[in-house]
C-alpha positions as CSV (number, residue, x, y, z in Angstrom):
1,X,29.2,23.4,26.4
2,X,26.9,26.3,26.9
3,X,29.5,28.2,28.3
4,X,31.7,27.8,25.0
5,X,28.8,29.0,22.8
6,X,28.4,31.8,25.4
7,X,32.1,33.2,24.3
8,X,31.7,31.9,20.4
9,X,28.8,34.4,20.5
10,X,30.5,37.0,22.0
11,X,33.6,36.9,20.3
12,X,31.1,37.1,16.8
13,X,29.3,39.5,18.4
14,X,32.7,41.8,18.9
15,X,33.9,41.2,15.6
16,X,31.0,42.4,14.0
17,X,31.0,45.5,16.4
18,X,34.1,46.5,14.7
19,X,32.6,45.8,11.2
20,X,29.0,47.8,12.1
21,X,31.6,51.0,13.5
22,X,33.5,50.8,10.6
23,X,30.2,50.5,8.0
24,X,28.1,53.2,9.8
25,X,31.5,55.7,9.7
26,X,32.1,54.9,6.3
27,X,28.7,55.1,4.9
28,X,27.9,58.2,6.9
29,X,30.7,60.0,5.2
30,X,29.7,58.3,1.7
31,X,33.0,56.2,1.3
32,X,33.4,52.6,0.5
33,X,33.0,49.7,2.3
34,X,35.6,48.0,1.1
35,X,38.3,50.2,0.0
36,X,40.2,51.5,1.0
37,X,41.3,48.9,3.4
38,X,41.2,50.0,7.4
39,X,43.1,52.8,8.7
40,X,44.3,55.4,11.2
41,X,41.8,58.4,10.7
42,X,45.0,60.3,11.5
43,X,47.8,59.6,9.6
44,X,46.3,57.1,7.0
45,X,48.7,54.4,8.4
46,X,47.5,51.0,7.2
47,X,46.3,48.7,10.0
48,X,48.2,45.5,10.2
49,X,45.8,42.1,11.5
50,X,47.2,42.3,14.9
51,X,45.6,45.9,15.2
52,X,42.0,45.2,14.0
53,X,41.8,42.1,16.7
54,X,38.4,43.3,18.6
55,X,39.1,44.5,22.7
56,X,42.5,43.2,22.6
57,X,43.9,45.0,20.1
58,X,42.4,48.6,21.9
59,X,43.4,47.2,24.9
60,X,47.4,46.4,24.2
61,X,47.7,49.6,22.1
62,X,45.8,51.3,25.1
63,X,43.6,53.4,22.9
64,X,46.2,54.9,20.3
65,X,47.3,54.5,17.1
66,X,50.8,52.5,17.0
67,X,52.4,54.7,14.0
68,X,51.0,58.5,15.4
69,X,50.2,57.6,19.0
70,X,47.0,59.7,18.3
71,X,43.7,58.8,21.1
72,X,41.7,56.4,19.0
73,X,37.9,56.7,19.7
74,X,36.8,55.0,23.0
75,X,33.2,54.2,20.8
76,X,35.6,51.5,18.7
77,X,35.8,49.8,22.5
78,X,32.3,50.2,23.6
79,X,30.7,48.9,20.3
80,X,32.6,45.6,20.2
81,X,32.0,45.1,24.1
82,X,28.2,45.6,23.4
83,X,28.0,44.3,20.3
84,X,29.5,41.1,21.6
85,X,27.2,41.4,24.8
86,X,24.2,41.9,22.4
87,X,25.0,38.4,20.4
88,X,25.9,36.5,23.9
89,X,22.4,37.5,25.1
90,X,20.6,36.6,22.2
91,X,21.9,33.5,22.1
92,X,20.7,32.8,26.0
93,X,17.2,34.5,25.1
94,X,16.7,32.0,21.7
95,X,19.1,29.6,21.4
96,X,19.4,28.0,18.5
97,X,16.2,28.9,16.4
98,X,14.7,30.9,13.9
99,X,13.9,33.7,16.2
100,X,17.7,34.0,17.1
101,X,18.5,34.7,13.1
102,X,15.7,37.4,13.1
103,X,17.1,39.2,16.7
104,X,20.8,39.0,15.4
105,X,19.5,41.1,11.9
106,X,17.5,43.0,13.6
107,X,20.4,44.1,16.1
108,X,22.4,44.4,14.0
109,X,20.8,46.9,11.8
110,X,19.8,49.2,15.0
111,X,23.9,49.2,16.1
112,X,25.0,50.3,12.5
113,X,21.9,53.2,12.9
114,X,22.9,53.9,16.8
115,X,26.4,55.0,15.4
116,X,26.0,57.0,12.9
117,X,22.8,59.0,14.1
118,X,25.2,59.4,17.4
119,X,28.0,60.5,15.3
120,X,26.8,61.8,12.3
121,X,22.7,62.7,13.2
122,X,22.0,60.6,9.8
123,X,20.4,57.1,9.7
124,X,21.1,55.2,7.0
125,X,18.2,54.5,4.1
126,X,20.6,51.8,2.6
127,X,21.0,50.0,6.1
128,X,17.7,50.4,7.2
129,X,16.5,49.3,3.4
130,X,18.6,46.5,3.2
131,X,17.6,45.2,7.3
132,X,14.2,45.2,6.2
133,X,14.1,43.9,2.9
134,X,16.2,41.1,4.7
135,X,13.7,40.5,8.1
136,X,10.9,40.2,5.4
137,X,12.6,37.4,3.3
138,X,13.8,35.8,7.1
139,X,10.4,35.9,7.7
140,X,9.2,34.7,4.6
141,X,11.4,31.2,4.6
142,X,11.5,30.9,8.2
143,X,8.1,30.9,9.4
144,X,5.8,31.3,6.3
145,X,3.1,33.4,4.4
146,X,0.8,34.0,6.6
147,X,3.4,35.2,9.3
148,X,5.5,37.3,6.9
149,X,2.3,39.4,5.8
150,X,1.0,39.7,9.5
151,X,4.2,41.2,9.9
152,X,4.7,43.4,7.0
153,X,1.3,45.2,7.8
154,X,2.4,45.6,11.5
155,X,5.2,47.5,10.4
156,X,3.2,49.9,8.0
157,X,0.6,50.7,10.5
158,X,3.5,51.5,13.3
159,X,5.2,53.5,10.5
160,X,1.7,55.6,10.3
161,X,1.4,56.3,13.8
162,X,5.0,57.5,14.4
163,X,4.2,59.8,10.9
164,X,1.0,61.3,12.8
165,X,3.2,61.5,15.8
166,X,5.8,63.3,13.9
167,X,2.6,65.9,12.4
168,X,1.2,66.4,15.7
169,X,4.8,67.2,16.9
170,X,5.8,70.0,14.2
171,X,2.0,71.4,14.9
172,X,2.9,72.0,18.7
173,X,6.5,73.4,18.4
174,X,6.1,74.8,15.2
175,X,9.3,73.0,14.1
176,X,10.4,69.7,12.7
177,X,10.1,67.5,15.9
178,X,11.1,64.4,14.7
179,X,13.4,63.3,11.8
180,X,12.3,61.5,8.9
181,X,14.7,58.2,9.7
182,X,13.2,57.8,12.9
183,X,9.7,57.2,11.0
184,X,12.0,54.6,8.9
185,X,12.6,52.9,12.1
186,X,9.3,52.5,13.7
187,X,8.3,50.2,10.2
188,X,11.2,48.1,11.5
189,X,10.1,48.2,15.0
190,X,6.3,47.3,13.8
191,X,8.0,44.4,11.6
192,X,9.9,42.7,14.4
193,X,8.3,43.7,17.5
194,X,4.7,43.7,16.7
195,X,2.6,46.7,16.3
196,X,1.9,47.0,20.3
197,X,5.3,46.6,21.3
198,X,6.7,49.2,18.3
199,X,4.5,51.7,20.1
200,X,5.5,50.7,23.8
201,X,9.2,51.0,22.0
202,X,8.3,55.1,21.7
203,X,7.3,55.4,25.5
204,X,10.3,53.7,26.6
205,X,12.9,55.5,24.6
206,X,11.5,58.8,25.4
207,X,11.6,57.4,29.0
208,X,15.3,56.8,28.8
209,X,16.0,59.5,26.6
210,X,14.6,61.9,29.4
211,X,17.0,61.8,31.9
212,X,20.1,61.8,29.1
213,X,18.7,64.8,26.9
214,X,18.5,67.2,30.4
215,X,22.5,66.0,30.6
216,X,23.3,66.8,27.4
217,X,21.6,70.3,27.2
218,X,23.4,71.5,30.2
219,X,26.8,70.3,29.3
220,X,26.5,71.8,25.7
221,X,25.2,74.7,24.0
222,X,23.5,72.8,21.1
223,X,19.9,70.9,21.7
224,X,20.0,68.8,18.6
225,X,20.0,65.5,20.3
226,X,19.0,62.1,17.4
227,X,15.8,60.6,19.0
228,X,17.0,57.3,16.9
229,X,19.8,55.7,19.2
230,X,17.3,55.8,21.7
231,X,14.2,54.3,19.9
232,X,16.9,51.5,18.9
233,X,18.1,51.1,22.0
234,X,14.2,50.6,24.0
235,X,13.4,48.4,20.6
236,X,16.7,45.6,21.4
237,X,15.7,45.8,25.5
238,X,12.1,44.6,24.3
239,X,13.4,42.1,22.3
240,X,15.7,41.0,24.4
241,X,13.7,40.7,27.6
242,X,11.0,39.0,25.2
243,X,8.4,40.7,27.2
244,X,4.6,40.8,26.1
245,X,2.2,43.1,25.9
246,X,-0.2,41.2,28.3
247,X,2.9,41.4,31.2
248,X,3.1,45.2,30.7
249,X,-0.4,46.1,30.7
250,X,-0.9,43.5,33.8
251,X,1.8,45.1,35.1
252,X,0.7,49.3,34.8
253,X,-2.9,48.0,36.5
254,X,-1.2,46.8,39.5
């Protein structure tokens, strides 16, 4: 049985993939979500239901567009495939609780803002808005009061520290060091996480974001390289791993 809930989750996971790529594209350029209805890029030709199944459909059609035979985008693959990942392992971190509906949201949101900050360098107000208006009223009629409001000011005070971050940052390279989404993002951190894990989530994104960044300024001639995906993606490994703050710090003095 646990097994069958393993793939149910996946497969929810995948299909939502393809409906977070499609939002964050969609949004990112300011069209509609819901017209018109999904497409080749290329030549506009209207996807039929067998073409918008999730991994199978990129798979038989072996990344191109039936009608132009143009290379579709190998992100629409690696979205649903982590996406679906994402939902399977939520599910085996929570099971079925409160906490699961809260991780799934909160994933959720993050993938939507990983996509198009990668593609587009923009993360989304209405996205991010609408997550955390959403957590807060999860919260609210999940786990009460008291609980909602400890979160709520956990998330202003991590938004405050990444803003003093972001001053300290502009001060030292006499630039803007830090865009203003990615101070968005560290209230939704602070909401979910806690305000000690939010800040643990900056250390280890700029941690993986290290090793990545010193790729991608020798491959390219640009430097302007989103600090978002990578604040997202620490922020879902510490929720996934549902590590605390006593474990790390017992950890770093041994």
């Amino acid at each position: 049985m646990q097994v069958l809930f393993y793939i149910i989750f996946f497969i929810i996971g995948s299909i939502m993939g393809s409906f977070f790529h499609a939002t964050a594209t969609r949004l990112s350029k300011e069209e509609s979500i819901i017209k018109p209805a999904s497409h080749c890029h290329y030549c506009n030709h209207k996807l039929k239901w067998y073409e918008l199944i999730p991994i199978i459909s990129f798979i038989i059609q072996k990344g191109r567009c039936r009608c132009c035979n143009k290379n579709l985008p190998i992100s629409y693959l690696i979205i649903e495939i982590a996406t679906g990942l994402l939902y399977l392992i939520s599910y085996h971190a929570f099971g079925f609780s409160p906490q699961l509906i809260i991780a799934l949201s909160f994933i959720s949101i993050l993938i939507i803002n990983i996509i198009s900050d990668i593609e587009y360098m923009i993360i989304l107000d209405e996205v991010l808005l609408f997550g955390i208006c959403l957590i807060i009223i999860l919260y609210f009629f999940l786990f009460g009061f008291h609980e909602c409001a400890y979160h709520i000011i956990d998330g202003i005070i991590a938004f405050f520290i990444m803003y003093f971050i972001k001053i300290i940052g502009d001060l030292i390279f006499r630039r803007e060091s830090m865009g203003g989404g990615d101070i968005k993002l560290m209230y939704l951190f602070g909401l979910v996480l806690g305000l000690k894990l939010s800040v643990v989530t900056i250390f280890l994104a700029t941690f993986i974001a290290f090793p990545i960044a010193l790729i991608i300024l020798f491959s390219r001639k640009d430097n302007l390289i989103p600090f978002g995906p990578f604040l997202s993606m620490a922020a879902i490994l510490i929720l996934i791993s549902k590590i605390e703050i006593d474990q790390i710090i017992n950890f770093l003095v041994k």
